[in-house]
N, C-alpha and C positions, 0 to 999 in steps of 0.2 A: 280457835275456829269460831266463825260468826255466821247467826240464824238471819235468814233476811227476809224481813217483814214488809209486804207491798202492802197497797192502798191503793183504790181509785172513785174518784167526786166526779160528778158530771152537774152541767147548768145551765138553762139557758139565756140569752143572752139576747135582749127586744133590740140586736146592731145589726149592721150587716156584714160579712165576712170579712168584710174588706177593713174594714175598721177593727176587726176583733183582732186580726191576723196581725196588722200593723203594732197593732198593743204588746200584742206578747212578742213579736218579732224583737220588739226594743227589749230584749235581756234589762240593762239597768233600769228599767222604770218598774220593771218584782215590786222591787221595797214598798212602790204606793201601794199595792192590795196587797201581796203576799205576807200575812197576819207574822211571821217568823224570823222572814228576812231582813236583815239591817243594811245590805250593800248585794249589790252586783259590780262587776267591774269587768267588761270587754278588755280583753288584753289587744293593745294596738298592733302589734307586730302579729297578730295571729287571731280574726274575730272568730274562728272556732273554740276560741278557747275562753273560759271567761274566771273572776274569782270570786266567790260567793261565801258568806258572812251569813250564819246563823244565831238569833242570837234571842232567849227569851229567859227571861229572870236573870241568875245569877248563872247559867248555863249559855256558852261560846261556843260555837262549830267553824270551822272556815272549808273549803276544800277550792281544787281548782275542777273545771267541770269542761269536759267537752262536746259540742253537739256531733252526733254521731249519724244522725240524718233530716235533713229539710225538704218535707216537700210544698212548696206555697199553697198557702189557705188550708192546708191538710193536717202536717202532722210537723212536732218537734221533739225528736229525742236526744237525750245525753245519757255520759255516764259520766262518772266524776275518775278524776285519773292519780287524784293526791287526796290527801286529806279524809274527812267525811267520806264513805262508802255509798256511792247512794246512785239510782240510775232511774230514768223515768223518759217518759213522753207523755206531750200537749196533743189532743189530736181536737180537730175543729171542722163539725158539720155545718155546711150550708142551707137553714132553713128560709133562703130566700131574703127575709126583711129581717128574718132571726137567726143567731148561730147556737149550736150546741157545742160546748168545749169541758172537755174529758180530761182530765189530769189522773196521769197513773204513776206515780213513784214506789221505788222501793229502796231499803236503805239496809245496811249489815250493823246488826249488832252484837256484841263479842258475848260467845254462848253463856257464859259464867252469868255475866248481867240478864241476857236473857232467860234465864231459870231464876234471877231473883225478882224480877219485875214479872208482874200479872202480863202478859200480851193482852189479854181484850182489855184493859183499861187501857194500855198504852196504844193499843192500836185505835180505840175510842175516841181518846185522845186526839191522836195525830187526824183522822178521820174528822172531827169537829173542826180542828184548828183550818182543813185544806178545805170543808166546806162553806168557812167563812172567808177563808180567802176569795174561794169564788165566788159569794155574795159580794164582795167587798171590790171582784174586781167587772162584776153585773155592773153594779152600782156607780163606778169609773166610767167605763166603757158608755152607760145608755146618761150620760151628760147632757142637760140639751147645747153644751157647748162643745165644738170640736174640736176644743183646745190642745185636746190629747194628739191628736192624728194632724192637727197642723206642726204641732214641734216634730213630729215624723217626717213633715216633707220639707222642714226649712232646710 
């Protein structure tokens, strides 16, 4: 049996929707800000579905992950359907010239481990690691270049 441990970061973000949206729309470009991730991978026969690569230290995750609802500029949820336990949504407020974007995941870990690991360090943890991802993906996003969002519309 596995206890499952949510999280969620919020941040906000000097873009505007339209750009923020386009960012995270692109699944594989994660790896540039998301502090954890090694790989995303859109499967071609199916862009619901994607394969995602976890990976920090000597510690490897992979799972295949599917989005389970889009709504544009709004909101992205998944759950993972193989591999890694883990299920989440991106949600993204419109403040006009700025956005706020919410990242809430949650993932199962098998009960045994979880009575041998402290939860608030690990929740700490993980909590730090997804607040720096969203600094990290602030920081992408408000480029004075638009480098990012023209490879979006080539």
């Amino acid at each position: 049996m596995a206890d499952w441990l949510e999280h969620s970061v919020q941040i906000e973000v000097d873009t505007p929707i339209d750009v923020v949206w386009q960012l995270w729309a692109d699944l594989e470009q994660m790896p540039l800000w998301m502090q954890w991730i090694d790989s995303v991978k859109v499967l071609p026969d199916d862009p619901q579905l994607s394969r995602w690569k976890l990976k920090t230290g000597s510690l490897e995750f992979s799972w295949l992950s599917r989005i389970t609802k889009i709504v544009p500029h709004q909101i992205i949820e998944w759950e993972s359907v193989d591999g890694l336990p883990n299920r989440g949504a991106i949600r993204f407020y419109d403040r006009h010239n700025s956005s706020i974007v919410k990242l809430s995941i949650a993932y199962a870990i098998p009960g045994l481990l979880g009575k041998l690991m402290d939860n608030l360090f690990l929740g700490k943890a993980v909590e730090s690691s997804l607040k720096q991802s969203l600094e990290s993906f602030r920081d992408y996003a408000q480029q004075p270049t638009s480098s990012q969002v023209e490879t979006q519309t080539s």
